[in-house]
PABA-378439 format. One record per residue (C-alpha): residue in one letter; chain; x, y, z. Coordinates in nm, 2 decimals, always signed. Example, Ala and Ser with C-alpha at 12.3 -4.5 7.8 and 13.67 -1.06 7.14 Angstrom:
<lumkols>
{lumkol A,A,{+1.23,-0.45,+0.78}}
{lumkol S,A,{+1.37,-0.11,+0.71}}
</lumkols>
This chain:
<lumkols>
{lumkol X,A,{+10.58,+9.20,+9.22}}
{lumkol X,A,{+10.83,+9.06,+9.45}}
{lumkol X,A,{+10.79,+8.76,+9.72}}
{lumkol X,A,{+10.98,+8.73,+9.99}}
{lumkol X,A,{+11.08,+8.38,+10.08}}
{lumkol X,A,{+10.97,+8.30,+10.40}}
{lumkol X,A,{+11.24,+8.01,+10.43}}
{lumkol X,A,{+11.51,+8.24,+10.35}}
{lumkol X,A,{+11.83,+8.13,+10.60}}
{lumkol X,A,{+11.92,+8.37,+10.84}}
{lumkol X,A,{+11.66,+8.58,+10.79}}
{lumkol X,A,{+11.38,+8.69,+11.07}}
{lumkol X,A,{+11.04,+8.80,+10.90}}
{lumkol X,A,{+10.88,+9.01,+11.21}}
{lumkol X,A,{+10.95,+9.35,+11.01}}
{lumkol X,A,{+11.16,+9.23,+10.71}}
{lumkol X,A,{+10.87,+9.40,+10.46}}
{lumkol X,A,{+10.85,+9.66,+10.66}}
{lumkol X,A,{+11.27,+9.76,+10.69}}
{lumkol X,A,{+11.28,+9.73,+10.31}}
{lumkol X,A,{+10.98,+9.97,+10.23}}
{lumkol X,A,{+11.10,+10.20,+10.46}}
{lumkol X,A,{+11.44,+10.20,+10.41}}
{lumkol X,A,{+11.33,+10.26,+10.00}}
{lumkol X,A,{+11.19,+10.51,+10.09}}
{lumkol X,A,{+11.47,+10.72,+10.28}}
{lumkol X,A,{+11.71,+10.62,+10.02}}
{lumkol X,A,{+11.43,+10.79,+9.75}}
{lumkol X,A,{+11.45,+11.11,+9.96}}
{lumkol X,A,{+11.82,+11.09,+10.00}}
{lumkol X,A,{+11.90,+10.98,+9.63}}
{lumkol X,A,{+11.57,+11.26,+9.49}}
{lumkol X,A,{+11.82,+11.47,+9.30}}
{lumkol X,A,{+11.98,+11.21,+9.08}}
{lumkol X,A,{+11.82,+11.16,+8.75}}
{lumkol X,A,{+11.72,+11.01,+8.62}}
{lumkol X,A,{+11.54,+10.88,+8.98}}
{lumkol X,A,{+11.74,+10.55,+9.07}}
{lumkol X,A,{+11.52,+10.41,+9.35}}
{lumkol X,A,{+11.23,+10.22,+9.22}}
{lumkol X,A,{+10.91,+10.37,+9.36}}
{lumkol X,A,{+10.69,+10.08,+9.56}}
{lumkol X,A,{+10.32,+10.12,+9.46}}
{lumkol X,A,{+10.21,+9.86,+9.74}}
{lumkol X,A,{+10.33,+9.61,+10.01}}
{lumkol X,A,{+10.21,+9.36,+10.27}}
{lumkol X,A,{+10.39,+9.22,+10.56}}
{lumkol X,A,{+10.55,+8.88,+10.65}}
{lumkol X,A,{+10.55,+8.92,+11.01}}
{lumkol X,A,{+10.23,+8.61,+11.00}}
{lumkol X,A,{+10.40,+8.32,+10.95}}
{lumkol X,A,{+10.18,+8.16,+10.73}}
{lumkol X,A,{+10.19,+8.39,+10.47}}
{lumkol X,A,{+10.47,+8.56,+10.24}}
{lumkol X,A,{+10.55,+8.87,+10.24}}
{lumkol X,A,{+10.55,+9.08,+9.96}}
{lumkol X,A,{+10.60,+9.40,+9.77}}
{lumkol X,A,{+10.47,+9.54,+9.44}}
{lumkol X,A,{+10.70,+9.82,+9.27}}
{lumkol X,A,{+10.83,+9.98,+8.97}}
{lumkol X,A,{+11.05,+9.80,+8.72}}
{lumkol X,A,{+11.35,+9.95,+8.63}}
{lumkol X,A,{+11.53,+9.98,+8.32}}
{lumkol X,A,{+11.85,+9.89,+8.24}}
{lumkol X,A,{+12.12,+9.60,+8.21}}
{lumkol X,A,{+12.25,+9.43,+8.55}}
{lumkol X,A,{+12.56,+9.61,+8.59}}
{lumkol X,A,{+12.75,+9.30,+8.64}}
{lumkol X,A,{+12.70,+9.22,+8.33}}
{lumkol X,A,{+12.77,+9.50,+8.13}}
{lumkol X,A,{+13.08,+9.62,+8.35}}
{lumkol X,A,{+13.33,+9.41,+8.21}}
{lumkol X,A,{+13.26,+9.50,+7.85}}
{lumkol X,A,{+13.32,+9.87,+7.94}}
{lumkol X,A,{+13.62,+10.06,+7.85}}
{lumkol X,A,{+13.84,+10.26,+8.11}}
{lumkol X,A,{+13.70,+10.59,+8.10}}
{lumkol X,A,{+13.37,+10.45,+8.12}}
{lumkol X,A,{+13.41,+10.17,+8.44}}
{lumkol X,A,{+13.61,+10.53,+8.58}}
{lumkol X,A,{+13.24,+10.67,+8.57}}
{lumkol X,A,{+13.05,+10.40,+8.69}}
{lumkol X,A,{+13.27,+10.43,+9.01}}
{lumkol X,A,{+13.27,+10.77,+9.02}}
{lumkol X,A,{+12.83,+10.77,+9.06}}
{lumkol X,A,{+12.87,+10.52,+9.30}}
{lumkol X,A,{+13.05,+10.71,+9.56}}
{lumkol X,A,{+12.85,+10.98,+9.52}}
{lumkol X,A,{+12.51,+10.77,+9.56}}
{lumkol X,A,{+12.74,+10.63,+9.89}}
{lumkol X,A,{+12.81,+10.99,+9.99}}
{lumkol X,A,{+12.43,+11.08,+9.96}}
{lumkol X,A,{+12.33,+10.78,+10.14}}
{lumkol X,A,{+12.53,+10.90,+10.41}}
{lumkol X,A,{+12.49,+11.24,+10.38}}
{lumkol X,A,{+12.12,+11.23,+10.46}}
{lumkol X,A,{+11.95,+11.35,+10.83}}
{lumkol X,A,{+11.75,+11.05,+10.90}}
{lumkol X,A,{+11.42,+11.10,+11.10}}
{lumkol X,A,{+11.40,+11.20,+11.45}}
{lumkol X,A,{+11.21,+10.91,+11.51}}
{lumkol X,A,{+11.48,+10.70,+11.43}}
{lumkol X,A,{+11.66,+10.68,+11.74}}
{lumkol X,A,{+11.86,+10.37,+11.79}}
{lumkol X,A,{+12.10,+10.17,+11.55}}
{lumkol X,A,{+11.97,+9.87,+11.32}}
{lumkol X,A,{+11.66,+9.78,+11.17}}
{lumkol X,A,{+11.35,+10.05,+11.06}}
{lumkol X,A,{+10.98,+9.98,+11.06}}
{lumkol X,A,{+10.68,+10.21,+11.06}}
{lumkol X,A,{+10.46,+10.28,+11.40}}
{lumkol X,A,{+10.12,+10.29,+11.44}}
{lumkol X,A,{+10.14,+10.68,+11.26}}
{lumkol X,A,{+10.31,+10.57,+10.97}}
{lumkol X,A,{+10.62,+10.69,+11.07}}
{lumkol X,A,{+10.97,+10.52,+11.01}}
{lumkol X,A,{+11.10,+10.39,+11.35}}
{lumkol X,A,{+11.41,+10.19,+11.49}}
{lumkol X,A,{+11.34,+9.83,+11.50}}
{lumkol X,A,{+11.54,+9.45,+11.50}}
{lumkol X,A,{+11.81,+9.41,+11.18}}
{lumkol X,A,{+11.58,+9.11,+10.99}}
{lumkol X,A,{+11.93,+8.98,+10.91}}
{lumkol X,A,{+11.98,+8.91,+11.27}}
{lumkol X,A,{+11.68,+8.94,+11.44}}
{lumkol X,A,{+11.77,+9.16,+11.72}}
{lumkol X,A,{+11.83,+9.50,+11.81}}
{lumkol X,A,{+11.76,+9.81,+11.80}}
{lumkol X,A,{+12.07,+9.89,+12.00}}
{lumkol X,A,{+12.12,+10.24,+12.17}}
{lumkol X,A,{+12.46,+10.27,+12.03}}
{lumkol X,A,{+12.69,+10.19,+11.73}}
{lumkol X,A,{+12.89,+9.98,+11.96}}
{lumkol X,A,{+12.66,+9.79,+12.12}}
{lumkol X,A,{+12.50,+9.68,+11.76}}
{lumkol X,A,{+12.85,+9.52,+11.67}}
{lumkol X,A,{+12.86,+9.38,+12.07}}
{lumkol X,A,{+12.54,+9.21,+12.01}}
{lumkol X,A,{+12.56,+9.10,+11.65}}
{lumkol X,A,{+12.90,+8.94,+11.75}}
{lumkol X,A,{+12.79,+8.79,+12.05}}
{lumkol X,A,{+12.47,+8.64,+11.83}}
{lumkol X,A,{+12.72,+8.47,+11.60}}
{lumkol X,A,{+12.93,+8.32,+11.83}}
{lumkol X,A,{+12.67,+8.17,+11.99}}
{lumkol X,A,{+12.53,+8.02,+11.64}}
{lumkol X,A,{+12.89,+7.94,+11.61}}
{lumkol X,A,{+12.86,+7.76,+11.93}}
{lumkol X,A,{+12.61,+7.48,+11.79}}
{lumkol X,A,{+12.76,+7.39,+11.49}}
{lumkol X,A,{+12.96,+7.05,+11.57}}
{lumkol X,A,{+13.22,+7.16,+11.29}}
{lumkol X,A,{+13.38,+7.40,+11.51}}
{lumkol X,A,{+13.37,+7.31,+11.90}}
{lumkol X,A,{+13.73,+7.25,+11.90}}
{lumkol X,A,{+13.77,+7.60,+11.92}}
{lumkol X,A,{+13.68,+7.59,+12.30}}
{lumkol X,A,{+13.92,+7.31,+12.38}}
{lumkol X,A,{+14.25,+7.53,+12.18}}
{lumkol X,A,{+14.16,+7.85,+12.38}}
{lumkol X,A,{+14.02,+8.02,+12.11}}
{lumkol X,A,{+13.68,+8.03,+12.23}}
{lumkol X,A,{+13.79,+8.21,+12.51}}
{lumkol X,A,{+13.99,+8.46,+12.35}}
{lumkol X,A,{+13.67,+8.59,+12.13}}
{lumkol X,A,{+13.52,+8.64,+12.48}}
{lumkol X,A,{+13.79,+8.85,+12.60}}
{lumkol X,A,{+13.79,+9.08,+12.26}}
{lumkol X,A,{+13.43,+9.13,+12.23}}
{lumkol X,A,{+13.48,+9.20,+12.67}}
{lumkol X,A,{+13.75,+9.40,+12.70}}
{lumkol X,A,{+13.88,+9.47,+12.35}}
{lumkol X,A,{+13.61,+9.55,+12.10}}
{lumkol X,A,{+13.53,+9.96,+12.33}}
{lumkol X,A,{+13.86,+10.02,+12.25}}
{lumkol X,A,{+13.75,+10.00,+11.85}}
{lumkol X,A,{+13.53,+10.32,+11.92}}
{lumkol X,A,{+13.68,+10.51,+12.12}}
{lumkol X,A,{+13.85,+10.72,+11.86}}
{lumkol X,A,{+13.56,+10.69,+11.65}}
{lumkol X,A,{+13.43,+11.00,+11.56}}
{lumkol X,A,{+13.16,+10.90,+11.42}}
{lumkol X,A,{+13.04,+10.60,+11.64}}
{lumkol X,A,{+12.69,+10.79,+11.66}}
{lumkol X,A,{+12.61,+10.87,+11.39}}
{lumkol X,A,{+12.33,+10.72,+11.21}}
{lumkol X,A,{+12.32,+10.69,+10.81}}
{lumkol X,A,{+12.13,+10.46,+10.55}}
{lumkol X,A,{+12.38,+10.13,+10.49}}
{lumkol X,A,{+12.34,+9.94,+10.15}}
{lumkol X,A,{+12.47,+9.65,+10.31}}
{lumkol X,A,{+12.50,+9.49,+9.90}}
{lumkol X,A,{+12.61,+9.77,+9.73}}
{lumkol X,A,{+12.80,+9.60,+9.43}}
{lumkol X,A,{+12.76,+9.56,+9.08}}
{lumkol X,A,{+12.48,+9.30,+9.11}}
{lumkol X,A,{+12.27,+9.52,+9.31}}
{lumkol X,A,{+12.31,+9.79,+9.03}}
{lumkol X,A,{+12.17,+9.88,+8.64}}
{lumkol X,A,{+12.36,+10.05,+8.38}}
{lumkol X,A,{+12.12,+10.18,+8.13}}
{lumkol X,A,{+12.40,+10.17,+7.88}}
{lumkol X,A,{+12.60,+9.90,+7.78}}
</lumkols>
């Protein structure tokens, strides 16, 4: 059983529950043909979105050693494997045709049917965005304004720098997509995809 910590910094708790049993779940469809299975199955769940109560998640306990720790014992041709899975678990993550229902770029939750809809980043707390760009736009804009309060850092407006952010995120940060191919695209993003986040069942 897992509880999610309702204090947690920079995290927003409206649909947090709900993003990460969802967003199991697509990653058990996309990942179904590995074996053995990799994504743990979750058996039940409740949401955090009440304040006054944690949020919380019941599924199954994997085996294996943290991957961080069994990595650097490894030799060559075997840390050559381990990265070798990893791209292709990336490649499947990627590869997979989300739900029609998921229309907009960010978070996922379930509607009223049960099925997997767009919805605010619980990282952030905003969004969905209709496009790729505009999830970086407002993401960067959220930061900068967080930026904004901390009293560490409001020289920045005085040296021009301040100002110079503005202009990129204004007139700068289209012309990062516009040779993007893939700028609408939609994909499943382990945003912590790193040894910590893995098991090796073999040390």
């Amino acid at each position: 059983m897992r509880l999610a910590n309702p204090d947690a910094e920079g995290m927003h708790h409206e649909t947090r529950i709900e993003n990460e049993v969802a967003l199991i779940s697509l990653a058990a469809a996309a990942l179904k043909d590995f074996q053995p299975h990799i994504v743990p199955s979750i058996y039940a769940w409740g949401s955090g979105a009440d304040k006054s109560s944690y949020g919380w998640t019941i599924q199954e306990l994997m085996p294996g050693l943290s991957l961080d720790e069994a990595f650097p014992s490894m030799d060559l041709e075997h840390k050559k494997q381990i990265f070798a899975q990893m791209a292709k678990i990336v490649k499947a993550l990627q590869d997979y045709k989300l739900p029609d229902t998921i229309t907009e770029f960010g978070g996922v939750t379930f509607d009223e049917d049960g099925r997997i809809v767009s919805a605010a980043m619980p990282t952030v707390g905003q969004g969905p965005w209709p496009t790729y760009e505009a999830s970086f736009r407002g993401r960067i804009e959220l930061a900068l304004r967080e930026a904004d309060e901390n009293p560490r850092i409001r020289g920045w407006r005085e040296n021009g720098v301040r100002d110079r952010l503005d202009a990129f995120v204004e007139r700068g940060l289209s012309a990062q997509f516009e040779a993007l191919e893939t700028r609408q695209d939609k994909s499943i993003v382990h945003a912590d995809f790193s040894r910590s986040s893995l098991l090796s069942t073999t040390a």
